[in-house]
Backbone bond lengths (Angstrom), bond angles and torsions (degrees), N, CA, C in turn:
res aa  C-N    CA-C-N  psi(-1)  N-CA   C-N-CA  omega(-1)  CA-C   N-CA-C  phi
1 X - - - 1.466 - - 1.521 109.17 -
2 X 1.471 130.30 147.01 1.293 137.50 -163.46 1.616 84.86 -126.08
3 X 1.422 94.42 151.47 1.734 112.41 161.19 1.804 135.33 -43.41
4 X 1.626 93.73 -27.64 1.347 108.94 -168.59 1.859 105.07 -97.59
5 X 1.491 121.78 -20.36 1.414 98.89 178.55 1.361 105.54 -101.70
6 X 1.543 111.70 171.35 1.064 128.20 -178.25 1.580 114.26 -81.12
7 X 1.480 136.50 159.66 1.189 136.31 -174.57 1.270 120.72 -140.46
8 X 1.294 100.09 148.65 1.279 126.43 175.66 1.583 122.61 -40.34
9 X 1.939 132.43 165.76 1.411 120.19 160.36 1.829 93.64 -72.31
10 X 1.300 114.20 -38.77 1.691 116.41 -161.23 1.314 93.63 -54.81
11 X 1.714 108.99 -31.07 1.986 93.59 -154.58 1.266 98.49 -82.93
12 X 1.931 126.10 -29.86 1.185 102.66 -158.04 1.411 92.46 -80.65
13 X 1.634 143.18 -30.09 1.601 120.41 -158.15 1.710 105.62 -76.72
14 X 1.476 119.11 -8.52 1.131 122.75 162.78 1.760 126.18 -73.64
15 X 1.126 110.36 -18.78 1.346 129.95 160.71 1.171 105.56 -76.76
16 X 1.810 127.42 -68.81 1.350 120.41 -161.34 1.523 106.89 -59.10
17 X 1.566 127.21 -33.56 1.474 114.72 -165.86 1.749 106.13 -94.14
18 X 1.049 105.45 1.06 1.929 115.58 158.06 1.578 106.18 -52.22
19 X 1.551 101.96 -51.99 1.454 103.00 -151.67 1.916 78.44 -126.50
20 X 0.891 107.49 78.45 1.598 152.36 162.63 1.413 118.78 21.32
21 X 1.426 90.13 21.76 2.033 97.90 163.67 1.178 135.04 -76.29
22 X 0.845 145.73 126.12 1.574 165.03 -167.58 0.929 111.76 -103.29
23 X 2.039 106.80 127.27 1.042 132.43 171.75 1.735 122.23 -55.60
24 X 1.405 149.42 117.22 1.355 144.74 -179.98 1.608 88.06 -75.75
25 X 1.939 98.22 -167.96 1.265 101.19 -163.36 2.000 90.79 -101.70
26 X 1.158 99.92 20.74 1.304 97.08 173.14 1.667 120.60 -104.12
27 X 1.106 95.56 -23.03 1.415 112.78 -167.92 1.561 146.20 115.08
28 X 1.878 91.43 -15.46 1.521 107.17 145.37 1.253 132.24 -30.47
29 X 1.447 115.58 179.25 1.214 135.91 159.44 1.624 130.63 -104.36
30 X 0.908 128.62 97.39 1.471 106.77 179.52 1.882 120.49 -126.96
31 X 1.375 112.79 143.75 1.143 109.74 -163.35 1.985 97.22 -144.01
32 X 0.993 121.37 160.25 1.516 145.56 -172.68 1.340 113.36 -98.10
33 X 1.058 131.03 105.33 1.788 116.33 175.47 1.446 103.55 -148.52
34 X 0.945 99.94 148.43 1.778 122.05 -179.37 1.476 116.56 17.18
35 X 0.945 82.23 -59.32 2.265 117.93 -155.71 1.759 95.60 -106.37
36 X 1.275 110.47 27.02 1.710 102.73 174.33 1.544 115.09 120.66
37 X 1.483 109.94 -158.21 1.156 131.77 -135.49 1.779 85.35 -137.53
38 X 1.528 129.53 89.42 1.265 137.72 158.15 1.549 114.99 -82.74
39 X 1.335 100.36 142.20 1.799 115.75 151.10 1.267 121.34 -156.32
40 X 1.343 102.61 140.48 1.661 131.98 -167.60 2.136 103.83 -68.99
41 X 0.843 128.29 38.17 1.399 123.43 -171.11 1.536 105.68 -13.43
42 X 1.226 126.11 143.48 1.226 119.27 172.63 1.956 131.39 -119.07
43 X 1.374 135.68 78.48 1.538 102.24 -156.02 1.374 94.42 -116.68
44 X 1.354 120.50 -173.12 0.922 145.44 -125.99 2.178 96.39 -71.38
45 X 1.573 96.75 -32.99 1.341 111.86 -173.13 1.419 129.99 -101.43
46 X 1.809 95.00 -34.01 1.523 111.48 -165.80 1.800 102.59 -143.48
47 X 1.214 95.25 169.18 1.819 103.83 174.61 1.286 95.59 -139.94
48 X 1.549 107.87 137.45 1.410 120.25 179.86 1.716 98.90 -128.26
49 X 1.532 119.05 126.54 0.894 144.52 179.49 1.540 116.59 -82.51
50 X 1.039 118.14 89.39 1.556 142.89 153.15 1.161 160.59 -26.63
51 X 1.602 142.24 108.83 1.466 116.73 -161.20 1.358 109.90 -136.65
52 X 1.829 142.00 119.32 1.125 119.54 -152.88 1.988 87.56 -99.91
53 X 1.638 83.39 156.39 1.368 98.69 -174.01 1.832 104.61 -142.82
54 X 1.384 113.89 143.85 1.517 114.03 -172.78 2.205 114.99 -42.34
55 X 1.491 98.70 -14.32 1.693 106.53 175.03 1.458 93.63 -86.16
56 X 1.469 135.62 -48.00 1.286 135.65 -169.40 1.565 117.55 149.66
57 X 1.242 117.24 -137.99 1.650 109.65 -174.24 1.744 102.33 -103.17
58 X 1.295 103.08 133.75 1.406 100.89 156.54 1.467 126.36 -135.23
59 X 1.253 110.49 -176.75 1.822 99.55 -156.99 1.658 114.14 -115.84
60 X 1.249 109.05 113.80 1.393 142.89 -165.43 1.826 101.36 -52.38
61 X 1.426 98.07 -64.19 1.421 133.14 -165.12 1.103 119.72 165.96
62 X 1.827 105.00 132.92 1.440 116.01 -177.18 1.484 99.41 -117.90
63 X 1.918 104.84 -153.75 1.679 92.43 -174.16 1.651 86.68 164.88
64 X 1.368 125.45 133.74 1.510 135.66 173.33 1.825 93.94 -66.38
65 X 0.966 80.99 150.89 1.382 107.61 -178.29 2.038 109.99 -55.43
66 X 1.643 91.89 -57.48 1.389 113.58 164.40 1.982 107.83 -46.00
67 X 0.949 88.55 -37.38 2.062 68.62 -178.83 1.432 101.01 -113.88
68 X 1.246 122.41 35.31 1.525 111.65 176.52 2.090 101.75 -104.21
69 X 1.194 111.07 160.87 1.552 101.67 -146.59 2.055 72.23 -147.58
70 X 1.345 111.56 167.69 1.631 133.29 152.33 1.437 123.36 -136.33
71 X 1.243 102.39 93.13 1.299 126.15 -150.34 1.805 106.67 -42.56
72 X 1.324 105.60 -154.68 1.664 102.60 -178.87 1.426 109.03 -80.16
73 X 1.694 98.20 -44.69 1.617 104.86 -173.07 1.357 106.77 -91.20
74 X 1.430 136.66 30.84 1.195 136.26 167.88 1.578 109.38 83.53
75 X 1.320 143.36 33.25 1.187 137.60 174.98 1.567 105.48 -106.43
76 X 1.428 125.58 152.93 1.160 126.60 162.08 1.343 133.33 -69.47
77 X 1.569 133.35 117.02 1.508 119.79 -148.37 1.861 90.46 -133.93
78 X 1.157 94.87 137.80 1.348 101.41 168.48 1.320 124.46 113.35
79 X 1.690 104.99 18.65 1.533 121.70 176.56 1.679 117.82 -93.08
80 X 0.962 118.90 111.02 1.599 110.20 -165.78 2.065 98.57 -84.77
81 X 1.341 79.17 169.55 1.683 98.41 161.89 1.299 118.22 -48.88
């Protein structure tokens, strides 16, 4: 995958479990990092990026599927505010 096309739900959970996210029993994403307890929500159109907090989950940045990109150096690009 190059920076410039757009991607797939298949391409991104194939990306997210590259770089070591895990599928829930829902179909999310979820992964562990520094600063907490992330998950990639996943629906039918868009993925909204996640952060759990003692109130519950809130949303980092999401992004349509259509403008979500994997950049050159492998980062996910195209999640807005």
């Amino acid at each position: 995958m190059n920076g410039f096309a757009m991607i797939t739900k298949d391409q991104l959970i194939d990306w997210a479990t590259s770089q070591g996210w895990k599928r829930d029993r829902w179909g999310h994403l979820q992964k562990q990092l520094d600063n907490g307890a992330h998950r990639l929500k996943l629906s039918r159109i868009a993925a909204r990026h996640e952060m759990k907090s003692a109130a519950g989950r809130f949303r980092i940045r999401s992004g349509y599927y259509k403008d979500l990109t994997i950049t050159a150096d492998g980062k996910l690009g195209g999640m807005e505010f």
